[in-house]
C-alpha positions in Angstrom: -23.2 4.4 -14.1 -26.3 6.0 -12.4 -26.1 9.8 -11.8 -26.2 9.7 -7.5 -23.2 7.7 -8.3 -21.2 10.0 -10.1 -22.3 12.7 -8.4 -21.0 10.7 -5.3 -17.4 10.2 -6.8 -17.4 13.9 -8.1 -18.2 14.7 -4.5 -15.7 13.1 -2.9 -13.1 13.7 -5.7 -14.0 17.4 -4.7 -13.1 16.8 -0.6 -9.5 15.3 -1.6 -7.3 17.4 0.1 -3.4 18.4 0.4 -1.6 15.5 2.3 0.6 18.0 3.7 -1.3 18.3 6.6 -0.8 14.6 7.0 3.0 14.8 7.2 2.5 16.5 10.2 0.1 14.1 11.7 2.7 11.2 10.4 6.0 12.9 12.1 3.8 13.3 15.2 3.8 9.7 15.3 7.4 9.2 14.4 8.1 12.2 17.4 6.0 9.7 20.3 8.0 6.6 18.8 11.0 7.9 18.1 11.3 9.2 22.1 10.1 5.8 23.6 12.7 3.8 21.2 15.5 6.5 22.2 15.7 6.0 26.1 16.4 2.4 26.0 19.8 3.3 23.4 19.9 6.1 26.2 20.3 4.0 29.5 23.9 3.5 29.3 25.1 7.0 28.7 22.4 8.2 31.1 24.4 5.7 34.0 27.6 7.2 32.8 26.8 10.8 32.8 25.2 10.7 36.4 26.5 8.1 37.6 23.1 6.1 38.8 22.0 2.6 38.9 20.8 1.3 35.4 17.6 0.7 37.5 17.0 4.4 38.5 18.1 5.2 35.1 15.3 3.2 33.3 12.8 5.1 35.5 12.5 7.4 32.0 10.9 4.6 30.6 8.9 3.8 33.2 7.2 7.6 33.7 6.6 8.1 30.2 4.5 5.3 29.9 2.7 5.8 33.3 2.1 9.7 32.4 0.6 8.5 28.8 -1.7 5.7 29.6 -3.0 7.6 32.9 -4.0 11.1 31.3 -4.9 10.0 27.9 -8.5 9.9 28.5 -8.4 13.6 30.2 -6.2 14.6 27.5 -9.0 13.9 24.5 -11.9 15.7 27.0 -9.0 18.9 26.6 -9.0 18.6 23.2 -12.6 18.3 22.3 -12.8 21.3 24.9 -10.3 23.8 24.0 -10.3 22.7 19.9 -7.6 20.1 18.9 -5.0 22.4 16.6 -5.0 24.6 19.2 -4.2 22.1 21.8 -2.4 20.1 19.3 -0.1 23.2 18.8 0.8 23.7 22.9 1.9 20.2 23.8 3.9 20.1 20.7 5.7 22.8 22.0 5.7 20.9 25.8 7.6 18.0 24.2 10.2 20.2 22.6 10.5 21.3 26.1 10.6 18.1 26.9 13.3 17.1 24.5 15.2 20.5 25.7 15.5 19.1 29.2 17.1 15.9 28.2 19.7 17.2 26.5 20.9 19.9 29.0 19.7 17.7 32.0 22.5 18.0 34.9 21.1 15.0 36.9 19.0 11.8 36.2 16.0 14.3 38.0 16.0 16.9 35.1 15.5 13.4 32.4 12.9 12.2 34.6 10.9 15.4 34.7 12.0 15.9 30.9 10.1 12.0 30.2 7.0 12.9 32.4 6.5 16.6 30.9 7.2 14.2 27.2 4.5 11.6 28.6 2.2 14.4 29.4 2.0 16.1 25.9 1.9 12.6 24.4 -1.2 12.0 26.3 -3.2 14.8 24.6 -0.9 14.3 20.8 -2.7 10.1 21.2 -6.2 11.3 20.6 -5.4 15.0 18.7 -4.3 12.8 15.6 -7.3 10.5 15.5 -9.6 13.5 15.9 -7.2 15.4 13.3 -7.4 12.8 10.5 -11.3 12.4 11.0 -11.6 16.7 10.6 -9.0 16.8 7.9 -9.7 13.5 5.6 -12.5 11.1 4.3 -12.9 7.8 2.7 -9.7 6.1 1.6 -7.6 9.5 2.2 -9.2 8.6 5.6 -8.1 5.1 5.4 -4.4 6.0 4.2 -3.6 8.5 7.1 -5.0 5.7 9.8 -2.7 3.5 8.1 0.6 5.6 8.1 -0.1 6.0 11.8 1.0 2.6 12.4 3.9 2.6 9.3 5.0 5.4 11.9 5.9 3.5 14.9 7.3 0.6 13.0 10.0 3.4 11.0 10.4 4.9 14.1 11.6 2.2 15.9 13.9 1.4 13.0 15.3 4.5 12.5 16.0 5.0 16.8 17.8 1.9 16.7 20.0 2.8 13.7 20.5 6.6 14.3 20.5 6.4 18.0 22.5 3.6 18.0 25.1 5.2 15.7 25.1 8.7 17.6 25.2 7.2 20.9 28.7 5.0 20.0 30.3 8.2 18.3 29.1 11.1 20.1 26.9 10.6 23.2 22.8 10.2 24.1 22.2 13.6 24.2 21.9 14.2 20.5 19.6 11.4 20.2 17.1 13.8 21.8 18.3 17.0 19.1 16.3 14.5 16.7 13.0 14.4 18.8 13.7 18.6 19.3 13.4 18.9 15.3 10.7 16.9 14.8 9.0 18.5 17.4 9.3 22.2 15.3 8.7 20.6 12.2 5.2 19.3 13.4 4.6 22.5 14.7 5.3 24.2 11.3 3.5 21.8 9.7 0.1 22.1 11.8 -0.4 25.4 10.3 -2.1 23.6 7.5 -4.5 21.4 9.2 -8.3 22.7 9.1 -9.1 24.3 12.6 -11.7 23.9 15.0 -13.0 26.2 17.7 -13.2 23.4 20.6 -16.8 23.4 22.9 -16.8 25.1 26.1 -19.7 23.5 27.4 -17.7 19.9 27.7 -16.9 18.9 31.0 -14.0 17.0 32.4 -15.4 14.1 34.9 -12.7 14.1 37.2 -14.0 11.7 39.1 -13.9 9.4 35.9 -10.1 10.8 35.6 -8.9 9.5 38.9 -10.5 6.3 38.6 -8.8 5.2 35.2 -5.8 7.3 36.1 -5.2 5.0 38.9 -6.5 1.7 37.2 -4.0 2.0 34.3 -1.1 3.1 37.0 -2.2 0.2 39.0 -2.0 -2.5 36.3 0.9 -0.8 34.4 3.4 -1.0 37.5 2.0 -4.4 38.6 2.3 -6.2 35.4 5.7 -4.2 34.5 6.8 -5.8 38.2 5.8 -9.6 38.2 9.1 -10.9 37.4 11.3 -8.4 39.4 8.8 -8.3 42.7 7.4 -12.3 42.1 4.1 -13.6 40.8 2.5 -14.9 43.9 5.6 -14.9 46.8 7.2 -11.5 46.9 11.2 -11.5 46.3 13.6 -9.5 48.1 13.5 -7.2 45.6 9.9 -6.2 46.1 9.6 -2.7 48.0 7.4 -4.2 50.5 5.1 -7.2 50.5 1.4 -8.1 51.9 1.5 -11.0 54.4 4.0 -12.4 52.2 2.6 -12.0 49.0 4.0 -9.9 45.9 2.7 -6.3 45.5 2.8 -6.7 41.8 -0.2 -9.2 41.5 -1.9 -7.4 44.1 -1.4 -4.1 42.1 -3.4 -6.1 39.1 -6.2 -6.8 40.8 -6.4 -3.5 42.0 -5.9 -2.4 38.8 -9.2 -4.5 37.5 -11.4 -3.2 40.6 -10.6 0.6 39.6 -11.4 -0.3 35.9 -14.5 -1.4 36.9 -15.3 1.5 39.1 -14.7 3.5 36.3 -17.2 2.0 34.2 -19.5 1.7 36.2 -19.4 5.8 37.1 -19.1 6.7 33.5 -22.4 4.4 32.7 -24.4 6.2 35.8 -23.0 9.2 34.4 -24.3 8.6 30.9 -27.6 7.7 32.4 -28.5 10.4 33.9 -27.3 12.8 31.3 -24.6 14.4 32.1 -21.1 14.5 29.9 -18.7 11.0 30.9 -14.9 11.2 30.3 -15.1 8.6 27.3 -18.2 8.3 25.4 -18.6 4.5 25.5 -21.0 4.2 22.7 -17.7 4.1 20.7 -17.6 0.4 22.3 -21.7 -0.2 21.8 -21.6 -2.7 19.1 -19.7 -6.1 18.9 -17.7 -5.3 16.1 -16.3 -2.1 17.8 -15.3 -4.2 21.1 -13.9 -7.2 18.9 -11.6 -4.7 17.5 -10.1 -3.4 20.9 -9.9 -7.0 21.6 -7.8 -7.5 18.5 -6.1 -4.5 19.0 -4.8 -5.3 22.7 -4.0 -9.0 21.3 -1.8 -7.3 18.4 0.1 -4.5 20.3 0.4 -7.7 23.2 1.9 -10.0 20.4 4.2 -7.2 19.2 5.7 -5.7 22.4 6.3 -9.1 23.5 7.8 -10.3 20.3 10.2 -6.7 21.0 11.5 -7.7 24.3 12.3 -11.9 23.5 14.2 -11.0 20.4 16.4 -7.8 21.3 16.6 -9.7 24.9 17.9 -12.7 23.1 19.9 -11.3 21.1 21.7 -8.4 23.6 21.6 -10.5 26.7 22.4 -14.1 25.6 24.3 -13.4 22.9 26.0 -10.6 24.1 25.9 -8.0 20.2 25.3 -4.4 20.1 22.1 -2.8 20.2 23.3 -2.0 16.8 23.3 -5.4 15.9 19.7 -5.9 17.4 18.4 -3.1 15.5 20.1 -5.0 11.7 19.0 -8.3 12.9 15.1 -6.7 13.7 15.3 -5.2 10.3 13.1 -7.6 8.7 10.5 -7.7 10.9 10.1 -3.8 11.3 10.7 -2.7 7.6 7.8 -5.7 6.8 5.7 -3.7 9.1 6.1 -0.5 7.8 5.2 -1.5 4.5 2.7 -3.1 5.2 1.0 -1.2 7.5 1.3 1.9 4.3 0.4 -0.7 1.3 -2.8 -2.6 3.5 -5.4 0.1 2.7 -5.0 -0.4 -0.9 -6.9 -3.9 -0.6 -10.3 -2.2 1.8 -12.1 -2.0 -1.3 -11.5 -5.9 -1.9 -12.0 -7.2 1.2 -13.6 -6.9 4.4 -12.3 -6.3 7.5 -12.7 -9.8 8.9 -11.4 -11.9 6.3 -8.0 -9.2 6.4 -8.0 -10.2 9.9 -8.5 -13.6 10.4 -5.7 -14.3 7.1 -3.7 -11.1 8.9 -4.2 -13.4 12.2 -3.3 -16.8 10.1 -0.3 -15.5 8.7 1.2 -14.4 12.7 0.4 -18.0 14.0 1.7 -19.9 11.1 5.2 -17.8 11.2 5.5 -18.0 14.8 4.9 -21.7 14.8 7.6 -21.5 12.3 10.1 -19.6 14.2 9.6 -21.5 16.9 10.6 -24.8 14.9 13.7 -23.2 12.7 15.2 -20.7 15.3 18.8 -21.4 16.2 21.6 -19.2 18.0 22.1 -17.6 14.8 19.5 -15.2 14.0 21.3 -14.6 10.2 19.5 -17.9 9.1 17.0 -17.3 6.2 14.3 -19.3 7.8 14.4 -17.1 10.6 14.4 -13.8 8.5 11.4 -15.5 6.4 9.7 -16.3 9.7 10.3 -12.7 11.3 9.1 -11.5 7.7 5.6 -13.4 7.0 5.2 -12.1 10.8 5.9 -8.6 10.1 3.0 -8.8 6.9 0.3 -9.9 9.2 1.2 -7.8 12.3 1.5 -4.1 9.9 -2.2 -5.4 8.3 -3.5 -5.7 11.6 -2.4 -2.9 13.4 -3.7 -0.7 10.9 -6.8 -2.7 9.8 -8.6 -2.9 13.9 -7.6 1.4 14.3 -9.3 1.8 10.8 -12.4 -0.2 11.6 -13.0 1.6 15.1 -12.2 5.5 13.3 -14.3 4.8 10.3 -17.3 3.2 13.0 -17.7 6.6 14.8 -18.6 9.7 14.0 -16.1 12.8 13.6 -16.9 14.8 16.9 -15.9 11.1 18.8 -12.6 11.0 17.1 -10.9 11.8 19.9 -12.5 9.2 22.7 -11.3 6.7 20.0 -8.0 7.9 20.1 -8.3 8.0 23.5 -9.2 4.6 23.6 -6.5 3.3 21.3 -3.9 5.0 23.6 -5.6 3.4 26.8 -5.6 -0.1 24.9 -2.3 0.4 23.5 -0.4 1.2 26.1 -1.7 -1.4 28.9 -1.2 -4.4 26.0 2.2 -2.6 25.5 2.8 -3.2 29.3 1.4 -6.7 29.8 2.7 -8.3 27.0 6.5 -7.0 27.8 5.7 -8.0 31.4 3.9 -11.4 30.9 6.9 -12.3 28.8 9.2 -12.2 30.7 7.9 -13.6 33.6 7.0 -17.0 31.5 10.2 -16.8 30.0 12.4 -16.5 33.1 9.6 -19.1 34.8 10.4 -21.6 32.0 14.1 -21.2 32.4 13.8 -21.9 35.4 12.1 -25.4 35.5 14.4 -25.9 32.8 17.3 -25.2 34.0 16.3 -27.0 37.8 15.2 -30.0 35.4 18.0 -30.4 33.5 20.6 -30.5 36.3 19.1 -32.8 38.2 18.9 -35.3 34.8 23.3 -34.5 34.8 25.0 -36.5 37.4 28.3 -34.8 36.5 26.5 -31.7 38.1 26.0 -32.9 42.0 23.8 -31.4 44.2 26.3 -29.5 46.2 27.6 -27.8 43.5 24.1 -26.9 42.4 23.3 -25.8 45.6 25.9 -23.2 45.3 24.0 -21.6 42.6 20.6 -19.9 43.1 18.5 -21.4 41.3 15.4 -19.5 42.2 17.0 -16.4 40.4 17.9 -18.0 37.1 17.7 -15.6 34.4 18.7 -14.7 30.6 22.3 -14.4 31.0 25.5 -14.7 28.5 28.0 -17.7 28.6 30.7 -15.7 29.5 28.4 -14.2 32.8 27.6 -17.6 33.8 31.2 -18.6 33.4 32.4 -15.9 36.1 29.5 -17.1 38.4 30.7 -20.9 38.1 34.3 -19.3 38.6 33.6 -18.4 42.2 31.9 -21.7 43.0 33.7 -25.0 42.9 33.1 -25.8 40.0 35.6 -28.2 37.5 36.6 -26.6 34.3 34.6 -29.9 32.8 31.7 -28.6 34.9 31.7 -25.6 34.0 31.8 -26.3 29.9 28.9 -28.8 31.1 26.7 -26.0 33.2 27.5 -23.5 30.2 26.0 -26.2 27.3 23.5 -27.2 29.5 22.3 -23.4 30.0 22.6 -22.5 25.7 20.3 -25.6 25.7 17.5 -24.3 27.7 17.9 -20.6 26.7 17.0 -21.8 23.2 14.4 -24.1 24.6 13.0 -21.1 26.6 13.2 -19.2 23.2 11.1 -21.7 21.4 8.3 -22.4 23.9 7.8 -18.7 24.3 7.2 -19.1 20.7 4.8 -21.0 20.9 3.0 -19.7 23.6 2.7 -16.8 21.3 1.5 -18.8 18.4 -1.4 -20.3 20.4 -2.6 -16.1 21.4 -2.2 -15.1 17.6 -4.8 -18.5 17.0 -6.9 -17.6 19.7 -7.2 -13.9 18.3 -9.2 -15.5 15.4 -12.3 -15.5 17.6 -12.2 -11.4 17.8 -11.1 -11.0 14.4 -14.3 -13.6 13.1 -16.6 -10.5 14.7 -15.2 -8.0 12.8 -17.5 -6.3 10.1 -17.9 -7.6 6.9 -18.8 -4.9 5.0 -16.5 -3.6 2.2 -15.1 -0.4 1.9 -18.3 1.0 -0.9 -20.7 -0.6 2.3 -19.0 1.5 5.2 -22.1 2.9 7.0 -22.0 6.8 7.6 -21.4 7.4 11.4 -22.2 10.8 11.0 -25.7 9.4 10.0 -26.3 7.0 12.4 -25.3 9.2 15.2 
């Protein structure tokens, strides 16, 4: 062994630090997730309590989400300004707040303001532990810390499901949100420990740059979140208001895209002429850096739709608990985890783009698989196989494209990658819940239109009792009481009820599919990943 060498391991065994620090960074994580998987469980005792629609209940959901993906990018200019464990330290304290006004809220108001104050601090917590890890760890401690930031949302949304869950059906929702208020003062405690930073006055906040993305993300998050409830191209009765007939929500896209571009276009004349942008975009200057936000958006897409068909299935159609979604999700979220922990250990094996494009195998071949063995009974072991090999390949990738685009730049960018990941993140969150379930319910649909005409026993005047132009995922025994009121025959009905279990599972499996052929197409993002091994890692603090 050559003496630079040595001196290079003695160097580095030298910068090892504490991962105390880290279990802040990691229950930081858990404190985001844990809040997002809570309101969901939280919907039903919120409608109780205050006696409000389910729909103005679920606005929670929808504010936190907006709040995070549109002041994320501000939120990482704040940190890099003011110095992140400072900032890092205050919003902590906001989401306690946050998680204060949820549980002493006296109307559905106080839990809105409580999820937009929560979606607020989240916004600046996104980048903070991205900048954090880059100031606090190196080389595979580095890698490690990137990686338990994903094991953290996959045990987070475990652990919701079963202690939320469990709490809501003994005591109430409230002291769901006790959980989030103890997390929240244990990461403050712990962020004593992380290595501080003074912050740079002389950055500037473009808030040009912050309106424009602010608006594209609200733009595209509401329309895509909308498509099925407001219509994909005609607008429904249910849409608030419609354009010469036409649905808002598509409208709202492309609106969406147009303010994106905007914004890209500023913060490249900005750059230009030298003065400070909202994101640096040379994060994004090489192809392997953009093939991994492509990955990334295809990933978080695959998983948040793969999290609304399942628990949807399973709630809705078959009519179990949300305690028995959370058992029969096991698999698939406790693979993650352990993947997403254990992936880092094989960096100094392989490259990035052959952990991908195998990570990326893995998802198609199991969701091909589900969509061949999957039944009404989601006990089966070739589903729980299929939902497994899935959960190994998404836990590599989500860890694998955040560790390629941290390791790419250079410390003082840490946090316009975070900001980035948030951005990315958060809209693939949005569209692939959204896109779902409008070619799910679309599917049904035809389906459903299809089949009854191929049943003579179903005539068209009893069909024409039923809107079929509102079909959507319902149980047997709701579909039985809608048939009740019609004139339907008891044979009908037993005939309207097995023809609907038929294409539910049909629906099921072609969504499936669907799914499989993104994960396959992924493999052309993941092929332009780098190659480079983990003793080959370029030093960004050199190149920039």
């Amino acid at each position: 062994m050559s003496t630079s060498q040595t001196a290079a391991r003695g160097q580095a065994a030298e910068e090892r630090r504490s991962w105390a620090p880290m279990v802040g960074l990691f229950l930081a994580q858990v404190l985001m997730s844990f809040n997002v998987a809570a309101l969901p469980i939280s919907l039903g005792g919120m409608v109780e309590d205050f006696g409000v629609p389910p729909t103005t209940a679920s606005t929670t959901i929808v504010v936190y989400g907006l709040a995070v993906a549109a002041l994320v990018m501000t939120g990482a200019k704040l940190g890099q300004r003011i110095g992140w464990v400072l900032i890092f330290r205050v919003v902590v304290v906001l989401f306690a707040g946050s998680s204060l006004l949820m549980i002493f809220s006296q109307s559905i108001e106080w839990a809105i303001a409580g999820q937009v104050l929560a979606g607020a601090s989240a916004a600046i917590i996104v980048p903070a532990l991205v900048a954090l890890i880059a100031e606090n760890y190196r080389g595979d401690q580095q890698a490690t810390a990137v990686g338990s930031l994903g094991s953290a949302r996959a045990f987070s949304g475990m652990s919701a499901f079963l202690i939320g869950g469990t709490l809501g059906t003994l005591v109430g929702w409230r002291p769901v949100f006790m959980i989030t208020l103890g997390l929240a003062v244990a990461v403050f405690a712990l962020s004593f420990g992380l290595r501080s930073d003074r912050g740079n006055r002389s950055v500037r906040i473009d808030l040009v740059a912050s309106v424009l993305i602010g608006a594209a993300i609200v733009m595209l998050t509401l329309g895509f979140n909308n498509l099925n409830g407001w219509g994909i191209v005609v607008a429904r009765d249910s849409a608030p208001f419609s354009i010469l007939g036409l649905s808002p929500a598509p409208v709202l896209v492309v609106l969406g895209v147009v303010f994106g571009q905007l914004f890209f276009l500023w913060t490249k004349r900005r750059t230009r002429i030298g003065k400070t942008p909202l994101v640096n975009l040379s994060v994004l200057e090489r192809p392997e850096e953009r093939a991994a936000i492509y990955a990334m958006f295809i990933i978080v897409l695959m998983e948040a739709a793969v999290n609304f068909t399942l628990p949807t299935y399973i709630q809705v159609v078959q009519g179990r608990t949300p305690f028995d979604t959370s058992l029969a999700m096991m698999p698939f979220n406790l693979t993650v985890f352990i993947t997403a922990t254990l992936i880092v250990r094989f960096y100094t094996r392989f490259a990035p783009r052959t952990i991908a494009l195998f990570s990326f195998g893995l998802t198609t071949v199991a969701l091909l698989w589900l969509a061949f063995v999957v039944t009404n009974n989601w006990e089966t072991l070739p589903t729980i196989l299929g939902l497994i090999v899935f959960g190994v390949g998404q836990g590599a990738l989500v860890t694998l494209v955040f560790n390629v685009l941290v390791t790419a730049a250079p410390k003082e960018l840490a946090g316009d990658v975070g900001s980035i990941r948030g951005t990315t993140q958060n809209l693939a969150s949005a569209v692939g819940t959204a896109v779902m379930g409008a070619v799910l319910v679309t599917l049904l649909s035809v389906g459903v239109t299809s089949a009854a005409e191929d049943h003579p026993e179903l005539p068209p005047e009893l069909v024409a009792q039923v809107d079929l132009d509102t079909v959507n995922f319902i149980g047997n025994d709701e579909l039985r009481g809608v048939l009740e009121e019609t004139t339907a025959t008891p044979e009908q009905i037993d005939t309207a009820v097995e023809l609907n279990e038929e294409q539910r599972l049909r629906t099921l499996k072609l969504g499936l599919l669907i799914l499989a052929g993104i994960s396959a197409v992924a493999a052309l993002p993941a092929s332009r990943l780098p190659r480079y091994s983990r003793e080959e890692i370029p030093d960004p603090e050199a190149a920039a």
